[in-house]
C-alpha positions in Angstrom: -92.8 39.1 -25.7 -90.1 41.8 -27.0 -87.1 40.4 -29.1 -84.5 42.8 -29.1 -81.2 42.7 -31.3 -78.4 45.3 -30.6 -77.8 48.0 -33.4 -74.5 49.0 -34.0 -75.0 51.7 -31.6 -76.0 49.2 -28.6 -73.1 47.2 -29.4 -70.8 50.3 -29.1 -72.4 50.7 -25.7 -73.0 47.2 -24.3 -71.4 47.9 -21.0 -74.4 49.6 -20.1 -76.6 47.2 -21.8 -77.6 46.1 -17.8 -78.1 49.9 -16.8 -80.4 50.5 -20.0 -82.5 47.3 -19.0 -83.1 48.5 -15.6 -84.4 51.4 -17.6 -86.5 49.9 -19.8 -88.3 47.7 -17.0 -89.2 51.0 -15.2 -90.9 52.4 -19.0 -92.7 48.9 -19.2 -94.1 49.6 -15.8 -94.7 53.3 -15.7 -97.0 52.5 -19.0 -99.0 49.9 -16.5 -97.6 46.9 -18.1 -95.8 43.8 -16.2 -92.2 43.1 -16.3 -92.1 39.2 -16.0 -88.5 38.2 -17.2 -85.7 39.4 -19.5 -83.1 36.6 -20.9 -79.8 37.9 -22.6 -80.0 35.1 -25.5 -77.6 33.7 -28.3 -78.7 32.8 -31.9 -81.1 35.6 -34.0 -82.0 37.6 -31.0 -79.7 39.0 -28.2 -82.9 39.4 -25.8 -86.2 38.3 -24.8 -88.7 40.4 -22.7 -91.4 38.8 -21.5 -93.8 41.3 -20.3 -97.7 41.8 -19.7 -99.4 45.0 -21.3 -103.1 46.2 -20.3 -103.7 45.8 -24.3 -101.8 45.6 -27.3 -101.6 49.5 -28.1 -99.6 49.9 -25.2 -97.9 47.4 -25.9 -96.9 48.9 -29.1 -95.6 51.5 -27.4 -93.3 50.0 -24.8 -91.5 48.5 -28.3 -91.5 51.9 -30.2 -90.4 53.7 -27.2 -87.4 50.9 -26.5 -86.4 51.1 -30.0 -86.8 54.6 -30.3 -83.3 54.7 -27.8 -81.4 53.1 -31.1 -79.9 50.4 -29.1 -82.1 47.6 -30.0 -84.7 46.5 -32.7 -87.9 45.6 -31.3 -90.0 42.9 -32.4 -93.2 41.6 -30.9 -94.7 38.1 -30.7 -97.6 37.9 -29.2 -98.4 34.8 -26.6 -101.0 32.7 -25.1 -101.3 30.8 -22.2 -102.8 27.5 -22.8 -106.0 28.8 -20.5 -106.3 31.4 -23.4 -105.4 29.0 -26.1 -108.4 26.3 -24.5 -110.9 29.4 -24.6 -109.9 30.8 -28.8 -110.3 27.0 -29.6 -113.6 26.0 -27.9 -115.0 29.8 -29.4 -114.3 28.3 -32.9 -117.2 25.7 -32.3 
């Protein structure tokens, strides 16, 4: 998952907030990654990418290069499924 929060600069520009999405959904794809879903949210975070990445340095880079456009901050939280979760807690036996 990406959580994104506007700068001051995105906020300037939110009317194209939906254009620069668009955008950003083509970069997560053109890097091989998955775009899943994207929620406009209220609270600490103004948006939530959820988004599958062949490993975790490209996912590193779909965040850098989204908040390298200084409209959001980008921060990652990496997630689990609970078939994932089952296989990390039976490897700890």
């Amino acid at each position: 998952m990406l959580l994104t929060s506007f700068t001051q600069q995105g906020v300037e520009n939110v009317r194209e907030s939906p254009e620069r999405t668009e955008h950003a959904k083509e970069m997560v794809e053109s890097l091989g990654g998955t775009w899943k879903e994207f929620f406009v949210t209220m609270g600490r975070y103004d948006g939530v990418v959820i988004a599958d990445f062949p490993d975790d340095t490209t996912a590193a880079q779909g965040a850098l290069t989204l908040a390298e456009s200084g409209n959001v901050t980008t921060e990652t939280l990496r997630a689990f499924t609970l078939d994932e979760f089952r296989d990390i807690v039976e490897a700890m036996s």
